[in-house]
VODOBA-613845 format. One record per residue (C-alpha): x, y, z; residue in one letter; residue number from 1. Coordinates in Angstrom, 3 decimals, always signed. Example, Ala and Ser with C-alpha at 12.3 -4.5 7.8 and 13.67 -1.06 7.14 Angstrom:
# VODOBA-613845
{{+12.300 -4.500 +7.800} A 1}
{{+13.670 -1.060 +7.140} S 2}
***
This chain:
# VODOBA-613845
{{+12.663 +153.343 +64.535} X 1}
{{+9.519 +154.359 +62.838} X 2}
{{+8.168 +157.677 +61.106} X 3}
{{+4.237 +157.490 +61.494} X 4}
{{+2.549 +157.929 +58.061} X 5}
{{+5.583 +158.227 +56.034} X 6}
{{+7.665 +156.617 +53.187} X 7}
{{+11.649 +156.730 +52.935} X 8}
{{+12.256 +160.006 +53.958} X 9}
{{+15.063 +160.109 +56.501} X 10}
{{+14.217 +161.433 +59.637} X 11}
{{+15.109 +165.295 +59.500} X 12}
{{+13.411 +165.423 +56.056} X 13}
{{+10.370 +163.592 +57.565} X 14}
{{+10.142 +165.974 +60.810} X 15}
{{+10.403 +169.117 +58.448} X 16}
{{+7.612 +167.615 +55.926} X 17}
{{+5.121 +166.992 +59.293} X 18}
{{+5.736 +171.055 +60.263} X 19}
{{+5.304 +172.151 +57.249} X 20}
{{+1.765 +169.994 +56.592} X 21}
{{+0.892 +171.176 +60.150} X 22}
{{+1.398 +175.216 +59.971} X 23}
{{+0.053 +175.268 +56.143} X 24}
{{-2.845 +173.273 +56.768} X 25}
{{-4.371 +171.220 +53.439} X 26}
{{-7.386 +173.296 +52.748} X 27}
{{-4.426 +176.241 +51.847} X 28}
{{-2.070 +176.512 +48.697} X 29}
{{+0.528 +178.951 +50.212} X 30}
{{+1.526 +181.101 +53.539} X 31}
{{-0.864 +183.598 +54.832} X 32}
{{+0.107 +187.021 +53.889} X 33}
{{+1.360 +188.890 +56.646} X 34}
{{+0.412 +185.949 +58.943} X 35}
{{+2.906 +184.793 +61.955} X 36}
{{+3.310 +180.902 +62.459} X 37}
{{+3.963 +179.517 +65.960} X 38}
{{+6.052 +176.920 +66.772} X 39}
{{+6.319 +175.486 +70.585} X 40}
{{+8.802 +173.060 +71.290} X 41}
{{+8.541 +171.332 +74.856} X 42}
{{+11.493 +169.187 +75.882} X 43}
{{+13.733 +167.794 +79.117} X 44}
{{+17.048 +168.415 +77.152} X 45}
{{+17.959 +171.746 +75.974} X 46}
{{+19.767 +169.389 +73.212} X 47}
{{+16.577 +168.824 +71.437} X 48}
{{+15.922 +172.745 +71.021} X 49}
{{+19.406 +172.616 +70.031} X 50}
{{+18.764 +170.183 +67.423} X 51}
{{+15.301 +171.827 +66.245} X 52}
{{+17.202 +175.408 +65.230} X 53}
{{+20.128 +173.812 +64.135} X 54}
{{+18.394 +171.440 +61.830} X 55}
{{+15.070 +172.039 +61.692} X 56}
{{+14.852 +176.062 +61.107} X 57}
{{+16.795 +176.271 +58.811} X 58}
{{+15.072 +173.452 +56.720} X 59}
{{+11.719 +175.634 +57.609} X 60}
{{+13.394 +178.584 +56.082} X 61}
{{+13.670 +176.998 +52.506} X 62}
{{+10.001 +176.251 +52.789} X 63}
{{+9.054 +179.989 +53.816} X 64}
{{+9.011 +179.635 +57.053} X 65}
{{+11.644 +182.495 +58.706} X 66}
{{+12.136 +183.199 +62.215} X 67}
{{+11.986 +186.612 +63.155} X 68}
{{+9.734 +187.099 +59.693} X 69}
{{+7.017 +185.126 +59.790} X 70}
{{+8.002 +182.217 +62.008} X 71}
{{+7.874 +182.589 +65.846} X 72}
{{+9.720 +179.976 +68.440} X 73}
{{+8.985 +179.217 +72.019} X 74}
{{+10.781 +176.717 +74.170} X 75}
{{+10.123 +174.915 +77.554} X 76}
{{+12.713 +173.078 +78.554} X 77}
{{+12.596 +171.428 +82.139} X 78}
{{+12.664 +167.628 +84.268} X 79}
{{+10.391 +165.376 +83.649} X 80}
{{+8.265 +166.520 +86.605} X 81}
{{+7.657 +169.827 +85.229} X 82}
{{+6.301 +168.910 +82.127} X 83}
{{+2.365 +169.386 +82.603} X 84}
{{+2.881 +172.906 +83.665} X 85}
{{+5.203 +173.572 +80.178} X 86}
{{+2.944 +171.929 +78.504} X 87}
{{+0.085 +174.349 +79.600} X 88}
{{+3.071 +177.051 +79.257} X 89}
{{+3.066 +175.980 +75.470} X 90}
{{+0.099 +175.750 +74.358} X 91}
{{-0.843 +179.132 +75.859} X 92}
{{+1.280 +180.963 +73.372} X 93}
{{-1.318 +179.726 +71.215} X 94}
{{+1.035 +177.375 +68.539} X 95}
{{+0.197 +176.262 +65.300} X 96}
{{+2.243 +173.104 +66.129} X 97}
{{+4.077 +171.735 +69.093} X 98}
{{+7.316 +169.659 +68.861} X 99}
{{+7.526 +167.228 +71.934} X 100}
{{+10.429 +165.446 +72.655} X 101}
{{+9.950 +162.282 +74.625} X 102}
{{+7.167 +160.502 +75.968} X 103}
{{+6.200 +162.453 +79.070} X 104}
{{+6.279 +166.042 +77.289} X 105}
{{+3.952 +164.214 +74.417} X 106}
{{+1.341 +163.413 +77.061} X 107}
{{+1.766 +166.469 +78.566} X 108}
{{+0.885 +168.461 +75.619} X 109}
{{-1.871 +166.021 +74.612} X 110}
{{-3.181 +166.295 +77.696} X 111}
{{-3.100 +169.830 +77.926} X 112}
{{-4.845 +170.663 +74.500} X 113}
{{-6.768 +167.662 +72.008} X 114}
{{-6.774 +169.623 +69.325} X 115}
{{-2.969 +171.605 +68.501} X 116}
{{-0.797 +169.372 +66.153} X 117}
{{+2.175 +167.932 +68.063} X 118}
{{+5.513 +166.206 +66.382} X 119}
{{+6.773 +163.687 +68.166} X 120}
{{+10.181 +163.929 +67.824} X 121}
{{+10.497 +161.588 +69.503} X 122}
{{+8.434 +159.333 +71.395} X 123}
{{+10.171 +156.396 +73.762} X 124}
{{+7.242 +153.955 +73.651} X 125}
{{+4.591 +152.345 +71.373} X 126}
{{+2.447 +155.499 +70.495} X 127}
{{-0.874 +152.954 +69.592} X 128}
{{-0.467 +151.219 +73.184} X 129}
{{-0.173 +155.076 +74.857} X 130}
{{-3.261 +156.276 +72.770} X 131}
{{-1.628 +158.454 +70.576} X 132}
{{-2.343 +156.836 +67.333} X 133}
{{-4.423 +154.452 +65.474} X 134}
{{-1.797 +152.595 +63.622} X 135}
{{+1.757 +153.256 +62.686} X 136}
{{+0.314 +154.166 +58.911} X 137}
{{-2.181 +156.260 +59.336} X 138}
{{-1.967 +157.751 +62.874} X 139}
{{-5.328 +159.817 +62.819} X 140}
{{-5.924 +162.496 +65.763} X 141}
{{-3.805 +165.398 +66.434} X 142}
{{-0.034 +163.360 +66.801} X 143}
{{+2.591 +162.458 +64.704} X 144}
{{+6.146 +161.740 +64.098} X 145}
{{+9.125 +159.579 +65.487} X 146}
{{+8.389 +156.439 +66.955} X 147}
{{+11.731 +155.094 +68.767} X 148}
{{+10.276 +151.793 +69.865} X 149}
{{+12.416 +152.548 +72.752} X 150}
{{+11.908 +149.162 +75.045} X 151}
{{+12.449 +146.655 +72.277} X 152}
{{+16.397 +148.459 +71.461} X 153}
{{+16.868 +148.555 +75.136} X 154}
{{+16.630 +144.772 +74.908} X 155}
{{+18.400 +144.624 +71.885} X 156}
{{+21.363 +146.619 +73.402} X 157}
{{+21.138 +143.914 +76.222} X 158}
{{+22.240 +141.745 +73.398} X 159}
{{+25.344 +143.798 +72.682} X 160}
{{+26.250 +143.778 +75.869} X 161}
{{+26.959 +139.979 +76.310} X 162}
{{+28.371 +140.021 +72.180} X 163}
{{+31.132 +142.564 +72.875} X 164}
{{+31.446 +141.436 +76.959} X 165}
{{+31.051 +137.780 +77.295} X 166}
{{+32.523 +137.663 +80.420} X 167}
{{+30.275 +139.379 +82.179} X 168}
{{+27.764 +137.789 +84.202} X 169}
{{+26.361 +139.812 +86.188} X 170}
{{+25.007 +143.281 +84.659} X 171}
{{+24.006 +146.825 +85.864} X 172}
{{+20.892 +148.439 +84.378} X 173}
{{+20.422 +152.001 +85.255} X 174}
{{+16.835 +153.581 +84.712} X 175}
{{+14.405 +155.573 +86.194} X 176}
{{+12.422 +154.868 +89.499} X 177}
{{+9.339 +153.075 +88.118} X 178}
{{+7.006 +153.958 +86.504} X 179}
{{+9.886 +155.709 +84.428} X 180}
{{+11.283 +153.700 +81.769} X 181}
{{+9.930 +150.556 +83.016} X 182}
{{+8.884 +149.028 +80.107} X 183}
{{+12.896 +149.738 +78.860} X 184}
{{+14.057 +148.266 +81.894} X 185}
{{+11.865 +144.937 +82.097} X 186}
{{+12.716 +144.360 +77.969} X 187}
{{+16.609 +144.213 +79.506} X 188}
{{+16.145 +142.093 +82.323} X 189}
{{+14.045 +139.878 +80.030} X 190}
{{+16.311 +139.593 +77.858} X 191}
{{+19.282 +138.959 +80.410} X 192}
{{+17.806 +136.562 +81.928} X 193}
{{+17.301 +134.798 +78.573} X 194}
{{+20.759 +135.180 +78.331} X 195}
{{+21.582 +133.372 +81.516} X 196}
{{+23.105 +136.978 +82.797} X 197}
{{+22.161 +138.216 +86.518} X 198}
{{+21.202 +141.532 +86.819} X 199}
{{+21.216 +144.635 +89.454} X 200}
{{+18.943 +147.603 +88.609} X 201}
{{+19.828 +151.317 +89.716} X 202}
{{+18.353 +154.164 +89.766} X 203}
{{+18.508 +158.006 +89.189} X 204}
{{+15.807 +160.474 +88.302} X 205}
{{+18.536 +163.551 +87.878} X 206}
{{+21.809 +163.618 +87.483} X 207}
{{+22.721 +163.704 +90.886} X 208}
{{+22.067 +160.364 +91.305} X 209}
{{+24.491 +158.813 +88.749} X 210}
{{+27.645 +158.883 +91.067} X 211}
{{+25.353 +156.726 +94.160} X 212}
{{+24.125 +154.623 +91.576} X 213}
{{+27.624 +153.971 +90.658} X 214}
{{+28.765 +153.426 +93.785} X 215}
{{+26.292 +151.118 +94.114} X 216}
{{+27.422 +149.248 +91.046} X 217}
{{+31.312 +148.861 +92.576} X 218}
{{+29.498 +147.561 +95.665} X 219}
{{+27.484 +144.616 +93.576} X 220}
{{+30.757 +143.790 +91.503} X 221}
{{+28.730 +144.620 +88.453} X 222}
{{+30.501 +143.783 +85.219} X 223}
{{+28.754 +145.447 +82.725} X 224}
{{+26.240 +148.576 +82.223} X 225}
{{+22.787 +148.903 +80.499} X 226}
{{+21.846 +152.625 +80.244} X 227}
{{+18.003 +152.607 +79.574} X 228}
{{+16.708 +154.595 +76.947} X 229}
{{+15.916 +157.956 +78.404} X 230}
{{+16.014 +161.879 +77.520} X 231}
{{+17.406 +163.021 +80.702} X 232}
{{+20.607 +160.097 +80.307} X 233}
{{+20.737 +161.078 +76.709} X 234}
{{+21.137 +164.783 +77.878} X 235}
{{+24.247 +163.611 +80.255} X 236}
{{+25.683 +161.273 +77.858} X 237}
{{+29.181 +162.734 +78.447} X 238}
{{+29.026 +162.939 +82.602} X 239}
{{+27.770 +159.465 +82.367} X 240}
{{+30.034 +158.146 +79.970} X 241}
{{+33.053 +159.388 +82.190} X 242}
{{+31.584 +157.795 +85.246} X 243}
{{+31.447 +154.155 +83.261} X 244}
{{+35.207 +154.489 +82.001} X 245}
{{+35.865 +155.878 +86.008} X 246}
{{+34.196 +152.581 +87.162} X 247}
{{+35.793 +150.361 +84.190} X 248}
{{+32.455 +148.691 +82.964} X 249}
{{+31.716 +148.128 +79.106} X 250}
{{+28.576 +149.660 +78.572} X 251}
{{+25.913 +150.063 +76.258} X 252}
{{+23.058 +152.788 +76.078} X 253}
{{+21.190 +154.528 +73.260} X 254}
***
């Protein structure tokens, strides 16, 4: 995992540090009197706006920042598909800073507006190779935050898999239909093919696909599971965590 621009601050700290830079901008010493900041936070998990008023408001508050004083929160949560229309949704409320939460909200929102400061918190994929940054130290444009490096764990994972199952020889991968998570998924057949492992790849874009795509696994005698890195998988952690003990595979996922 990396934190663009930063030192050792852990992540929370780090996320807190980059919204507080990005609604006091550096040209001013304090807080606007009798000014209103605007946060937008634009995610596919309601976990993540979870997380942000859990964690992050009340981190805010210390610095200043209070909701319902002078700190205002909007959130658009919705699947992957929606995410250029809440992206336009959020940046017509007109924030000082957007938090995006995975890959396809950040390009949303970067698409939707060059110029309004987004957090990534946090993006899947190499932000340099998607454009959003020069270089992991000094990022330059109008993005920051948490870089996951998503594909190379989902290869790592891969790893653990034949560590703590070396047994199995033939393992599932469930992902997203391409272009989704491809980059996750071909780092894990890469790697389990290096491996001398077979692999069969499902998928499911919502969670109604998980119990076909475990069906599907019973039917190829899989041995093992590979859950690719993914927001919407994260969000159903526990549904697909009791569909893997259900179907008796050891499996691995973010």
């Amino acid at each position: 995992m990396n934190r663009l621009g930063e030192g050792v601050l852990d992540r929370r700290q780090f996320l807190v540090a980059v919204l507080g830079a990005a609604l006091l901008p550096s040209s001013a010493s304090a807080q606007e009197p009798g000014r209103v900041y605007r946060i937008a936070v634009i995610s596919p998990s309601e976990l993540a706006v979870e997380q942000v008023r859990s964690l992050q408001l009340p981190e805010l508050a210390r610095l200043g920042f209070v909701v319902g004083r002078n700190l205002t929160l909007t959130t658009h949560v919705g699947l992957p598909a929606r995410m250029p229309e809440l992206a336009r949704e959020a940046i017509a409320t007109k924030p000082d800073v957007v938090i995006a939460v995975s890959t396809v909200a950040i390009l949303a929102v970067k698409e939707a507006s060059s110029t309004v400061p987004i957090v990534m918190s946090f993006i899947g994929e190499d932000p340099i190779a998607k454009g959003l940054a020069v270089s992991l130290a000094r990022p330059g444009g109008s993005a920051t935050g948490v870089a996951m490096m998503a594909a190379q764990l989902d290869g790592k994972r891969t790893g653990l898999v034949h560590e703590f199952a070396p047994a199995a020889r033939r393992i599932a991968i469930l992902t997203g239909r391409p272009p989704r998570h491809a980059e996750g998924a071909e780092e894990a057949q890469r790697v389990a093919k290096e491996l001398g492992l077979e692999t069969d790849v499902f998928y499911a874009d919502e969670s109604a696909d998980y119990v076909a795509a475990f069906a599907g696994m019973r039917v190829a005698r899989s041995e093992a599971l590979v859950i690719i890195s993914a927001p919407d998988f994260f969000r159903d952690a526990a549904l697909l965590s009791r569909l893997a003990l259900e179907a008796g595979l050891p499996t691995v996922c973010e």
